[in-house]
C-alpha positions in Angstrom: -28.3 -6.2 -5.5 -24.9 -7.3 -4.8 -22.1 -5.0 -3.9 -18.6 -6.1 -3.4 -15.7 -4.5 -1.3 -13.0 -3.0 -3.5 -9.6 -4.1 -2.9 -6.6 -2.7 -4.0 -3.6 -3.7 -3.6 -0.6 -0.9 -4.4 2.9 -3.2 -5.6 6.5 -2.4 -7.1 6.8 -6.0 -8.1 9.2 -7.0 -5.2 9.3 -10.2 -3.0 7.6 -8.1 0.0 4.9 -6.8 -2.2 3.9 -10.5 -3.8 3.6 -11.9 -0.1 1.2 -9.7 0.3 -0.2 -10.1 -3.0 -0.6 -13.8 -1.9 -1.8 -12.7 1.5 -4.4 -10.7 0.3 -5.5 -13.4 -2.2 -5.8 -16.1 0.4 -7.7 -14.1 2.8 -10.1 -12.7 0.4 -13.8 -14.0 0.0 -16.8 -13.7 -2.6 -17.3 -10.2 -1.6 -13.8 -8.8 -2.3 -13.0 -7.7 -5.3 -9.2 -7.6 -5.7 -6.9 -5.6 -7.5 -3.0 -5.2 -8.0 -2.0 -2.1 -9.0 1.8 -1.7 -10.5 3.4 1.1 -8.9 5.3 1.8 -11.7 2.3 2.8 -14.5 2.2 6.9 -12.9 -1.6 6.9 -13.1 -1.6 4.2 -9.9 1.5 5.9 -8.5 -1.0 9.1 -8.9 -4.0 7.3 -6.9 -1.7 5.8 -4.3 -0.5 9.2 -3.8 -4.0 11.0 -3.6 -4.9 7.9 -0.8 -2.0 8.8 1.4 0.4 5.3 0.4 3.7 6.3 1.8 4.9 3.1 1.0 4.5 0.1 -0.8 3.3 -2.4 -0.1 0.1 -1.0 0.5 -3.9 -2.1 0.7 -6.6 0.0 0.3 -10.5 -1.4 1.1 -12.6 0.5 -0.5 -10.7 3.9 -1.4 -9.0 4.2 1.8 -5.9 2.5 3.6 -5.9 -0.3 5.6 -4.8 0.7 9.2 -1.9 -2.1 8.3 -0.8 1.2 5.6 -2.0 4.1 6.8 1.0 6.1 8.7 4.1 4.5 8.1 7.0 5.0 5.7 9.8 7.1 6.2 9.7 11.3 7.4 12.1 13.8 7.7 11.8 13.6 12.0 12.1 10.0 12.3 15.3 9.8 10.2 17.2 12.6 12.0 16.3 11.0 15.3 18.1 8.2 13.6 21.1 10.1 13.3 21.3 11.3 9.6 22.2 14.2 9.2 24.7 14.7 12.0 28.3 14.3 12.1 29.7 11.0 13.3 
């Protein structure tokens, strides 16, 4: 029996997100079943959400994030550190 590794791939349609659409697609081989899930349709926003995606764009191999994904995207600590929300 043949089993293949699940791929998704979590886009909103922008230039970022189709290079790795592209990456993915070139790197993949027979066992990798790919797919690219349109951030916008709320069932994959849903699913992204329940996997931890913090930001787009985003892999997952087999139902869980790529260390590439997993972590990053903005938070509340980072930002202030950055200076928002203090007075210039």
């Amino acid at each position: 029996m043949s089993t293949k590794r699940k791929i998704e791939v979590f886009s909103a349609g922008c230039p970022a997100c189709d290079d790795t659409v592209q990456l993915v697609h070139d790197i993949a081989c027979e066992s990798c079943e790919v797919a690219v899930l349109d951030m916008h349709d709320p069932v994959v926003a849903a699913r992204a959400k329940a996997l931890g995606v913090r930001s787009v764009p985003a892999v997952a191999i087999n139902g869980a994030l790529a260390g590439c994904c997993a972590g990053r995207g903005p938070d509340a600590n980072s930002l202030r550190q950055s200076g928002i929300g203090r007075a210039l």
